[in-house]
N, C-alpha and C positions, 0 to 999 in steps of 0.2 A: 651701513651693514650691521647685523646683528651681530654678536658674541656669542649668541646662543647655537647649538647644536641644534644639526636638520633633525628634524627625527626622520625613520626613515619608511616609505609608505609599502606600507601592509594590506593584504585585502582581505576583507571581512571575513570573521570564519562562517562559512557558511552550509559547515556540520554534516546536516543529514543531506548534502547537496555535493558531498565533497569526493569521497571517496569514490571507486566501483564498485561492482556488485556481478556474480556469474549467473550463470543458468538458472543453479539448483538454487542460489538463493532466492533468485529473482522469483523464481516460482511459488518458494514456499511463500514470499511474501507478499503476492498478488491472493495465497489461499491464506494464508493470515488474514489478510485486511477482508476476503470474503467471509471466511467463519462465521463473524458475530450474527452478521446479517443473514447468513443461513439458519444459524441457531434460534435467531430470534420468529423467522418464520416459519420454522419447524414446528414450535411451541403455540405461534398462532394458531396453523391448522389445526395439529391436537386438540387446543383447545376449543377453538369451534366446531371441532368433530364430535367433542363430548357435549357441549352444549347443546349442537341441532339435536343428538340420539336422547337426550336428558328431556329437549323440550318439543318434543317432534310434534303430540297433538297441539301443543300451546303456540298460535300463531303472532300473539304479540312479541315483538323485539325485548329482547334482555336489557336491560342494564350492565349486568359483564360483561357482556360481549362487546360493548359501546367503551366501559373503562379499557378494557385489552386492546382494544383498536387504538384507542387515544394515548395509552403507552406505546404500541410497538410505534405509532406514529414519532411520538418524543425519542423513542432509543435510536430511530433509525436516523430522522435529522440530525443528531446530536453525534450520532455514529458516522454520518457522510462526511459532515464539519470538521468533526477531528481525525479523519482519516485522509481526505484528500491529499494533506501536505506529506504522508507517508507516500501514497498512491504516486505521486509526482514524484518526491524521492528515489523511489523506487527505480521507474523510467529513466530518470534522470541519471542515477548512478549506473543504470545497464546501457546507456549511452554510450556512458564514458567506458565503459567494457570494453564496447567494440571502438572506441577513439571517434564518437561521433560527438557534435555538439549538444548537447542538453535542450538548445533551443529547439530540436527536434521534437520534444515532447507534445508538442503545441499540435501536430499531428493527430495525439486523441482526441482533441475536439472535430476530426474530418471522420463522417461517413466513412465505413472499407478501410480508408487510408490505417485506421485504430487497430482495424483486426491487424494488418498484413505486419505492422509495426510490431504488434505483440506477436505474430507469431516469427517476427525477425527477430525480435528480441529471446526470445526463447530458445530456438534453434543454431542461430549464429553463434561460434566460439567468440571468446574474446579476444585483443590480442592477446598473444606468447607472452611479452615479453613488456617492461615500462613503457608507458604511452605519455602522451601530452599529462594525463589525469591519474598520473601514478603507478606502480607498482601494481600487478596482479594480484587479487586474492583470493586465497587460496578455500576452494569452494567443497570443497570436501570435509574442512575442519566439523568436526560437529560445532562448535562453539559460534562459527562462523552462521552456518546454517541455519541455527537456531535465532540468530539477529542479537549474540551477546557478546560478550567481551571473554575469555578465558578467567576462570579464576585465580586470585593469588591465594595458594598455597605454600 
């Protein structure tokens, strides 16, 4: 027998996977993690709008236009990559809203299955009151909604 002290078993913190998440935030943070990607195509067309009117008699292909493509290409895989494990978060913690298992998420990879989730997720209260996955939060806070912590003042 040992002498030594059990330590005693803990499970992983597992952060942005941990808490819940309501409605309002859920939402804002499906149109967060859209933004960039909006933004970024925004600026594409613009700028291919001004290019084609700039080179309308001129039928060979640009040069800028070929750099632009080859950025919004680079912002946008770089943008899918580091956004996914939000994206899942997200699902994941509105899960646990409604006291559903997480392992649910696995559902966005189906066909229809995707929308009807998102639009359960969306719609469905959470529970009232403490669930399996904690304490309610409170989805009205501005601080909450914006996906911060309140300041110490």
């Amino acid at each position: 027998m040992d002498d030594q002290p059990t330590q005693p078993q803990t499970q992983p913190n597992l952060g942005m996977f941990k808490r819940r998440m309501g409605r309002l935030a859920f939402l804002l943070s499906i149109v967060y993690i859209l933004a960039p990607f909006l933004i970024v195509a925004l600026l594409q067309f613009v700028v291919h709008f001004a290019l084609a009117s700039s080179n309308s008699g001129n039928t060979n292909p640009n040069s800028l236009s070929a750099i632009i493509n080859i950025i919004s290409l680079l912002i946008g895989i770089v943008g899918v990559v580091l956004l996914i494990p939000v994206f899942i978060s997200s699902y994941v913690r509105r899960l646990h809203d409604v006291n559903q298992s997480g392992l649910l998420v696995l559902l966005i990879f189906v066909p229809l299955a995707n929308l009807i989730l998102f639009l359960f997720l969306l719609f469905v209260p959470g529970t009232a009151g403490a669930n399996e996955y904690g304490n309610p939060v409170d989805s009205y806070n501005y601080w909450v909604v914006m996906g911060l912590k309140k300041p110490l003042l």
